[in-house]
N, C-alpha and C positions, 0 to 999 in steps of 0.2 A: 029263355029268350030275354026276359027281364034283366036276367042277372049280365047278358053280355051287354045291352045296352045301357047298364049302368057303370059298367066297369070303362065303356066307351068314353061314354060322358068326366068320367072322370080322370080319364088319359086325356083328354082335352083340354081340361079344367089347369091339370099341370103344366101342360106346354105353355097356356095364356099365361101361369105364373112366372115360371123362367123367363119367359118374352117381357114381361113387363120390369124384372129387376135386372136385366143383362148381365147374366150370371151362368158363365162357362167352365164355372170348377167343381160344381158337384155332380154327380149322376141322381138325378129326379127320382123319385119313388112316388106310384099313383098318390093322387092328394084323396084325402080321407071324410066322413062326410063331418060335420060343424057338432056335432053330435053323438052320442053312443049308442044313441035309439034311433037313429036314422036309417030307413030303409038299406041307402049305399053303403054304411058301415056292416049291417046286417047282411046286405050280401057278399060282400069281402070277404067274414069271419067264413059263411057256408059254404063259400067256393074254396076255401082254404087257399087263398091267393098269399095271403099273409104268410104264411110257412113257406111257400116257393120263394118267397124273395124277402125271408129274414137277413140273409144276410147283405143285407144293401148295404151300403157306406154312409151314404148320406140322405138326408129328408126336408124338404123344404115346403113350408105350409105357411108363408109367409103372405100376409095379406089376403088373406081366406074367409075374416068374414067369423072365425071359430070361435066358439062361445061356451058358456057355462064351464064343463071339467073338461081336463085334457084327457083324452083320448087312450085309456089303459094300454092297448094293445100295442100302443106305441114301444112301451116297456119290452114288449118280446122281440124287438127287433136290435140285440144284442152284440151286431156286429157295427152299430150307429157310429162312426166319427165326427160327423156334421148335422146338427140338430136345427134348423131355422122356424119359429114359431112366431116369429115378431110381429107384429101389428095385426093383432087380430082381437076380439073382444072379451076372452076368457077372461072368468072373473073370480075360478074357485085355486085355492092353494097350490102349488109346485108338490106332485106327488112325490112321496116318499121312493119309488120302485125306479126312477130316473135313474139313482144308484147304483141300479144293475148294470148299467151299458155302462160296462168299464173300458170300451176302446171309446168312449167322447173323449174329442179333444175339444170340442168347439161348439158351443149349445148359447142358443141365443134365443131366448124367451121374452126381450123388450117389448113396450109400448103396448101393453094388454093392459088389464084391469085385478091382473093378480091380487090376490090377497092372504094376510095367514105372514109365517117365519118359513125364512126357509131351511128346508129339510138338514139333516144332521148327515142323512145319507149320500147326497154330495159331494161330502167330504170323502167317498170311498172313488173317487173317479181319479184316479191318480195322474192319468193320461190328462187329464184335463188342462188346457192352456190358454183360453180364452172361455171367458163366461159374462154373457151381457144379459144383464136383469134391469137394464134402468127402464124408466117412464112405466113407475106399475105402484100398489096401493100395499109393498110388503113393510111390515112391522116387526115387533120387537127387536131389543136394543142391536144394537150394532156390533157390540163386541162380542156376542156369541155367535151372531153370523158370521164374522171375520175369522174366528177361532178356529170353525170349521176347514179354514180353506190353510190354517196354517201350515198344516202336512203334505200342502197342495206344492213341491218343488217343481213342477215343470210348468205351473203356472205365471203365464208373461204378462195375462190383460185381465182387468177387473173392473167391470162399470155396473157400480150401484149404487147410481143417481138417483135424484127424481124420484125418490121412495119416502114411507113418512117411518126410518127407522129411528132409537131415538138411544141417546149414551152417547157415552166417550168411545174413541178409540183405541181398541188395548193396545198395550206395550207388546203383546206378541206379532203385530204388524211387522216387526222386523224379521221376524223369521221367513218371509216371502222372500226369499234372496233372487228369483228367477224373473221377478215382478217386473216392467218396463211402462205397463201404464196405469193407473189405480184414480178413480174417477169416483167421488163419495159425495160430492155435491149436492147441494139441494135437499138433503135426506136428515134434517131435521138433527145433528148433531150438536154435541157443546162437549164444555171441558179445554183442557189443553191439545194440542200438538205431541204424542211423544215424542222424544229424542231419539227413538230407537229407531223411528224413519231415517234414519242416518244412515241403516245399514242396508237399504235397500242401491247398494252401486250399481243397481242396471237399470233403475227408474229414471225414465224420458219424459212422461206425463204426470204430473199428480196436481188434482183439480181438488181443491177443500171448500169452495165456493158457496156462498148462499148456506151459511149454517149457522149456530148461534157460538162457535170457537173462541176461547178467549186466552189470554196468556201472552207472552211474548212469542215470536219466530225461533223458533229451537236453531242453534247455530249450527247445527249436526246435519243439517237440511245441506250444509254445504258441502258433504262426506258423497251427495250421491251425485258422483262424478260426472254421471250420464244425462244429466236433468238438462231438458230442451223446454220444455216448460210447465211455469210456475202458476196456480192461479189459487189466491187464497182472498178474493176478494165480497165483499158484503157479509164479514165477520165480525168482529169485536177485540180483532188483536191489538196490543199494548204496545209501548216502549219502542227502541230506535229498529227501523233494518236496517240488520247485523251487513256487516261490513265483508264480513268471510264469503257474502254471496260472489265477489269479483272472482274467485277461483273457479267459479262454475263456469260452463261455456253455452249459457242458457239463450236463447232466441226470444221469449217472448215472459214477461212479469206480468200481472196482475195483482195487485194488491189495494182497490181502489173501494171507494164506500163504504162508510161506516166503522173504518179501521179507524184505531185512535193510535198512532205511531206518538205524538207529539215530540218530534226529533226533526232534525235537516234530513236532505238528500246528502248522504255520503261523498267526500272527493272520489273514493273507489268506484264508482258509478263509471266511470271514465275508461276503468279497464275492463271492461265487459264488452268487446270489441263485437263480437256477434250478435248482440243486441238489436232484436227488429221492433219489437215490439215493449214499447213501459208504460203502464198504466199506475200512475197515483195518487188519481183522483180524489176529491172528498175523503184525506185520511188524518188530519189536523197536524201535517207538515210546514212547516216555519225555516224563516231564515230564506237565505239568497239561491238562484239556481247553480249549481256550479259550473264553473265554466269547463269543467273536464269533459261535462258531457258532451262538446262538439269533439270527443275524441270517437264517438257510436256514429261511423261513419256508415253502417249497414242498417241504423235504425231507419223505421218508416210510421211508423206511428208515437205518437207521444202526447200524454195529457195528463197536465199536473194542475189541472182545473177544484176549482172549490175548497183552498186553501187559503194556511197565511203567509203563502209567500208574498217576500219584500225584494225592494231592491232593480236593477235595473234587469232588463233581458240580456241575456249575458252575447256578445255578437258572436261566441265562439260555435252555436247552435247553426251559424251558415256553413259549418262545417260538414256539418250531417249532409254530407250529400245526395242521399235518398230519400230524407223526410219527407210524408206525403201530406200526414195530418198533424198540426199541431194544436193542442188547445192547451192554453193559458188560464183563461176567462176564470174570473170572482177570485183574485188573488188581491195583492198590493203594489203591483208594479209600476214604477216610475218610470220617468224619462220616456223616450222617443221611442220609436220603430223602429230597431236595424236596419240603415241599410245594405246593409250586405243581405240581408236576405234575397237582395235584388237573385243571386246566383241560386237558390234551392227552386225544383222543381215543385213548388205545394200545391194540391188542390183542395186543401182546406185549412184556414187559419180561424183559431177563434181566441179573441183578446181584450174579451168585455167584461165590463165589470171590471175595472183597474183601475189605476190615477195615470196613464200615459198621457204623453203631452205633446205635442210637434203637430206635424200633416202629413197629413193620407200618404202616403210612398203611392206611386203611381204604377208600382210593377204589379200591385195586387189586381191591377185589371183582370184579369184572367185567371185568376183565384177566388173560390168562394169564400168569403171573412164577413166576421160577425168584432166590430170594432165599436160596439153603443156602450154607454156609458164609461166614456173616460174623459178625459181632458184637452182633447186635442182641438185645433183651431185651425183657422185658414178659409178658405176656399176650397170645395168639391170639384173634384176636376170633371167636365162634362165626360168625363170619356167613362164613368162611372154612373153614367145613364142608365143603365139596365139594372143597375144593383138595387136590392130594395132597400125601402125606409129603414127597414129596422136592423140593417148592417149600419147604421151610423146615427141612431136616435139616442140621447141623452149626452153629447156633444152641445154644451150651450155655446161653443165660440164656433162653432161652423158654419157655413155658409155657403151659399151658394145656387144654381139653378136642378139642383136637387128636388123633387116633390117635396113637400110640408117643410123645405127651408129657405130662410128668407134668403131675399141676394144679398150680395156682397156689395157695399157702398163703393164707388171707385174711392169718394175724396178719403175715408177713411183708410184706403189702399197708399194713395200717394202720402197721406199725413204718419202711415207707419214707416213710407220708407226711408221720410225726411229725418224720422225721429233715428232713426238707425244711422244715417248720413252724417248726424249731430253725434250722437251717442259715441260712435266706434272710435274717432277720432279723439274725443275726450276721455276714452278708457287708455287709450295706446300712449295718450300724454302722460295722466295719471301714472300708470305703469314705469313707463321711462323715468317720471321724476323718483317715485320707490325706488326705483332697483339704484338711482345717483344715489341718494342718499344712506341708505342702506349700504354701499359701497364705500362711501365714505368714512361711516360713522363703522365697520368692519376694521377699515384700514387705519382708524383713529384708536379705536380698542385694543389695536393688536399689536402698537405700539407705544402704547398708554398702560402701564397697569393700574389697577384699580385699586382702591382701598375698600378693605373689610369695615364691618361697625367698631371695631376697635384698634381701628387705625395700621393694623396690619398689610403688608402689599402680599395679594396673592393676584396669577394670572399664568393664565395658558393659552399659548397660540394653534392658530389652527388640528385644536381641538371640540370638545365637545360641550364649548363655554366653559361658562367660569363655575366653577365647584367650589365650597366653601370649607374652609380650617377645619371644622369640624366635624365635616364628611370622612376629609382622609384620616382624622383621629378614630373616627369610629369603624370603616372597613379594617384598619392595622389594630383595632384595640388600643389606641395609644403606642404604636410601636414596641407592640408585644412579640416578645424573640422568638415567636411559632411562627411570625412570619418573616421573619431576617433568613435571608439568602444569600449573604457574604458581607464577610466585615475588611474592611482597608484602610491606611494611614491615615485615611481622609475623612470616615464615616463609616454606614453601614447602610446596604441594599434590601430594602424590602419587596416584598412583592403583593400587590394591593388589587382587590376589584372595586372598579369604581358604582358609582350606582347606579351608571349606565349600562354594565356587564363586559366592561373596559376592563383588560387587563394592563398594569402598569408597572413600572420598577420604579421605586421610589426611595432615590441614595440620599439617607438623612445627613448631613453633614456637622460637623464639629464647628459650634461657632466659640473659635477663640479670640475673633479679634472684635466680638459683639460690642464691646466698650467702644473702640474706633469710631470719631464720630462720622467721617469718610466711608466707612466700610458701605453703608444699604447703597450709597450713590454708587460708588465703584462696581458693588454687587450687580446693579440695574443697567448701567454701561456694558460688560462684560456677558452680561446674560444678553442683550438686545443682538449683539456681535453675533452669540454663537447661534440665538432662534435663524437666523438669517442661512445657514449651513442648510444648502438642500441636495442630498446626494442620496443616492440605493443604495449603498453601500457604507453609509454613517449611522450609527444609531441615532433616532429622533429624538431630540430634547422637546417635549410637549411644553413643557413651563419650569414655574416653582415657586415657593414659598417662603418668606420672608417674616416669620412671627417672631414674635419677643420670646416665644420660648425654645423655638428650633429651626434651622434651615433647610431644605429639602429640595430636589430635582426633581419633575416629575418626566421620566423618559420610555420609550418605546421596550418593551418588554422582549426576550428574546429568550424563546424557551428552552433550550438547551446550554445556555451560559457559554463560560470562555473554553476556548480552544486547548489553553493548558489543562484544564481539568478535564476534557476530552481524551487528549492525547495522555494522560496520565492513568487513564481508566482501559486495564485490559480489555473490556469487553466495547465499552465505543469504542476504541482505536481502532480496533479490527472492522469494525464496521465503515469507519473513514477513508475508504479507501482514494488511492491514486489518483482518480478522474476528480471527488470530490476533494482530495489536495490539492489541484494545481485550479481549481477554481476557486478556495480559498484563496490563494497567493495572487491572482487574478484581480479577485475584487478587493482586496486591501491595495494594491497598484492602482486599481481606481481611483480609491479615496483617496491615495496622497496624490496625486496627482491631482484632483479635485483640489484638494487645498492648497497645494503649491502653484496653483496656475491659472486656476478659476475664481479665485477670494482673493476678496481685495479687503480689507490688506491679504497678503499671506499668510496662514495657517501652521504653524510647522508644531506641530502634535507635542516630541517633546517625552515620547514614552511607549513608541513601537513594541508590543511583546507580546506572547501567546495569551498573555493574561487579559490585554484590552483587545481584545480578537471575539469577538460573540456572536456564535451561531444561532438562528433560528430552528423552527423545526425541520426545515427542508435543507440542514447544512448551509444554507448560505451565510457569509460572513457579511460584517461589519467591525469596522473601526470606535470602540466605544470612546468619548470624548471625555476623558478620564481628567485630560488636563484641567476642564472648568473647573475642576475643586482646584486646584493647584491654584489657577488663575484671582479665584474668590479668596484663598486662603493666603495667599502673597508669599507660595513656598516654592514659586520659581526656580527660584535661585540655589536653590538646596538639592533641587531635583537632577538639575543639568550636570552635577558632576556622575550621573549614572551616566551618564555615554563617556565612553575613552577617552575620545578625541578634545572632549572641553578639559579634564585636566589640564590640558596643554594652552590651549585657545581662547576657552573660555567664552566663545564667540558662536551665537545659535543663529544656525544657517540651515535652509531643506536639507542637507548634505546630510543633518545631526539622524533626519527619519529615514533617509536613503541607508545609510551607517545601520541605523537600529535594526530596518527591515532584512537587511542583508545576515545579518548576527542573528536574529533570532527568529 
């Protein structure tokens, strides 16, 4: 009689436990007594209840109250796939004989008082696919408990938090290939990261959190393709995070407290478009926000709070269309409040402890914000009556009907707006006369050249200022022949970087008539002519140089050279084709025409031929203005019997470049 109404009581006992965890996937088995010397367990074993229904599947004794050692008998129930033992008060070792029940999949022994290693025999559960140990008092090191579960393939979840184990984590970690969630927190670890967590490509969760970890983020971390989230925060970790994290398709970082990154946020931060959640709190982060980050238009929390960041709030963060929380607060931020925040839905901002300056935006009514110690000033607008003190305490320029702050003076109101009334107008004057003069003294430079300290004329128009003699001696070496790119009648073409990262062609020229005392005037006449040529289609004359020891042109660079040595070259020609032919011939019709119709005086070149033809990189032509040496060198006249028609004539007409173009 005894024995049925214990057995009652504890059919009972069961069903109140399934009722109170809503839990419709196991089949129950009677719960057992707290004890091995308990009357109820005692009568269990006599009635031989236990043998009728060994083969249960599953056991749930979750919240029961059980205490001292588990329960042996439990071990002979060999057909077990679901173990639940969790939140009860056991306080003795994880038995060795657990082992036997090689159909568990799923054994969860959490939030007891466990104590002791665990068992070795564990490792023979091969079915095993979820095993939860955390919130309990297990010991020794870590990597021989981990080691156990190496051979463990069908294992997907691993939580053994909340323990006081202590080590590094082995390199055999990677051998868990089946792994998806691994949960080691709080458990007392140190050392590094290995790199072999790389190999885990089916990890979604991996928590390292709350342990004494130090070294940098292994970049291998970016190998596990599956990772949803990251949490490695209240460690000791080093150096920058790795940039390789954007390939991941992660929802939620952690890496806040205590980390010592000393590095920026990443521009790559930007492509982590799934991004809900970034925590990078307190990690000795420096430098500006980047503005990529209003590309995480899915994030909803963010805090890069207790930092050195600088610089202003970047407005690109009104992007984030779903940000809920944002915290700033004890960084170095300057300037104002976006407003463009006015468009995010926040229900919480925090932005204190900064240098910001302006006033209160008036959209945070309806947001909780925490805005005390910065710089801002103004007036509190009353409609921020509800908000407490200490969203807006250490603000010494505020004001207002606020509690504990003073009001606003009107006269001090009206005497700021008179000073802005005064002010704005004298800045816009100010400005206007700059930009006259400035204009002026542009358009006095750019038709003035200058003289060097040694009496030299050098100058270049709408360029990058004026460069001095002995700049372009030293980018060319002194016109050293490694940088000559073609030699002619006239000189020789170099090709120069400037110190601006200007690439330039630079045709030294032959000064024969240097003796001439007329020659620099004519030179100076003749050059002001041709800077004035402004066409797409003319190569750019930037300037040139006029020294006692050499004369020079400084012109628009054109990377593939002339047309003849194009069309002379089996392998560009072929690549020249048709379409890009007749848009050559195209744009040289331009040019003469630009100079026969558009310049005043008229232009007539004077030396039409595939050789003054210069391509760019993209194929397109230009007219090189080949004639200026001509014109400086006073060999006109020498040149015009290259066209046919002046044998005859002698007479230089447009007609002579129409002639030329047509012929060659």
């Amino acid at each position: 009689m005894a024995s049925k109404v214990s057995i009652s009581v504890l059919v009972v006992s069961w069903v109140l436990c399934v009722f109170m965890h809503s839990t419709n996937m196991f089949i129950g088995a009677a719960s057992v007594a707290a004890s091995e010397s308990s009357l109820e367990a005692k009568a269990l074993r006599e009635s031989g209840w236990w043998t009728h229904q060994s083969n249960e599947k599953s056991l749930n004794h979750c919240d029961n109250n059980l205490t001292g050692h588990f329960p042996l008998f439990l071990t002979n129930l060999t057909q077990l796939e679901y173990l639940f033992i969790y939140q009860n008060l056991i306080s003795r070792p994880i038995p060795k004989e657990l082992g036997n029940l090689t159909y568990l999949w799923y054994l969860d022994l959490s939030s007891n008082m466990i104590t002791g290693s665990i068992p070795d025999k564990l490792g023979d559960l091969k079915n095993l696919q979820i095993l939860v140990l955390e919130n309990n008092k297990l010991t020794r090191l870590i990597a021989s408990a981990l080691s156990n579960f190496t051979d463990l393939h069908n294992m997907t979840s691993l939580y053994l938090d909340s323990n006081q184990f202590n080590g590094s984590i082995p390199l055999e970690i990677g051998n868990m290939k089946s792994l998806k969630s691994l949960d080691l927190s709080n458990s007392h670890i140190f050392g590094e990261i290995p790199s072999t967590i790389g190999h885990l490509t089916n990890l979604s969760f991996l928590s390292l959190s709350w342990n004494q970890i130090n070294g940098s983020i292994p970049i291998e971390i970016a190998n596990c393709s599956s990772l949803d989230i990251l949490s490695l925060s209240h460690n000791h970790l080093t150096r920058s995070i790795p940039s390789q994290f954007i390939n991941l398709m992660l929802h939620s970082i952690d890496l806040s407290d205590s980390n010592q990154f000393n590095g920026s946020i990443p521009l790559e931060i930007g492509n982590m478009k799934s991004l809900k959640s970034l925590d990078l709190s307190n990690s000795h982060i420096f430098g500006e926000i980047p503005s990529t980050i209003g590309h995480l238009t899915n994030l909803s929390f963010l805090s890069l709070s207790w930092n050195q960041i600088n610089g202003s709030i970047p407005i690109e963060i009104a992007n984030c269309s779903s940000l809920d929380i944002l915290s700033l607060s004890h960084n170095h931020l300057t300037r104002s409040i976006p407003s463009q925040f006015i468009n995010l839905m926040l229900h919480s901002i925090d932005l204190s402890y900064n240098n910001l300056t302006g006033t209160i935006p008036l959209y945070l009514v309806n947001t909780t914000f925490n805005l005390s110690y910065n710089s801002l000033k103004g007036q509190i607008s009353n409609i921020f009556q509800n908000h407490s003190f200490d969203a807006f305490i250490g603000n010494k320029d505020l004001c207002g009907d606020i509690k504990s702050f003073s009001p606003c003076h009107p006269s001090s109101q009206i005497m700021s707006k008179i000073k802005l009334l005064i002010t704005v107008p004298i800045f816009i004057a100010l400005l206007l006369v700059y930009f006259f003069y400035s204009r002026c003294w542009v358009e006095k430079t750019q038709f003035n050249p200058s003289r060097t300290k040694n009496g030299d004329l050098f100058s270049i128009w709408n360029f990058d200022g004026k460069i001095a003699y002995e700049d372009i001696i030293e980018v060319t070496k002194d016109f050293d022949i490694s940088y000559c790119i073609g030699t002619g009648g006239y000189g020789s073409v170099y090709k120069a970087q400037l110190p601006s990262g200007k690439v330039v062609a630079l045709k030294k020229l032959h000064r024969l008539e240097a003796e001439d005392p007329t020659f620099d005037k004519s030179f100076e006449n003749k050059i002001k002519m041709l800077t004035e040529i402004r066409h797409r289609n003319i190569v750019k004359l930037h300037g040139y140089c006029l020294h006692k020891w050499c004369v020079f042109l400084v012109y628009q660079y054109m990377e593939r050279g002339s047309l003849f040595c194009i069309l002379s070259n089996d392998v560009e020609g072929i690549e020249l084709d048709w379409t890009k032919r007749v848009n050559i011939i195209k744009s040289i019709a331009h040019a003469l025409s630009y100079m026969h119709h558009e310049c005043i005086p008229v232009i007539i070149h004077c030396d039409i031929s595939s050789n003054n033809i210069l391509l760019n990189s993209e194929f397109e032509a230009f007219v090189t203005s080949n004639h200026t040496e001509k014109y400086i060198t006073f060999l006109n006249s020498f040149h015009l019997l290259s066209y046919a028609e002046l044998a005859y004539t002698m007479a230089v007409t447009e007609k002579c470049d129409v002639y030329s173009f047509g012929i060659y």
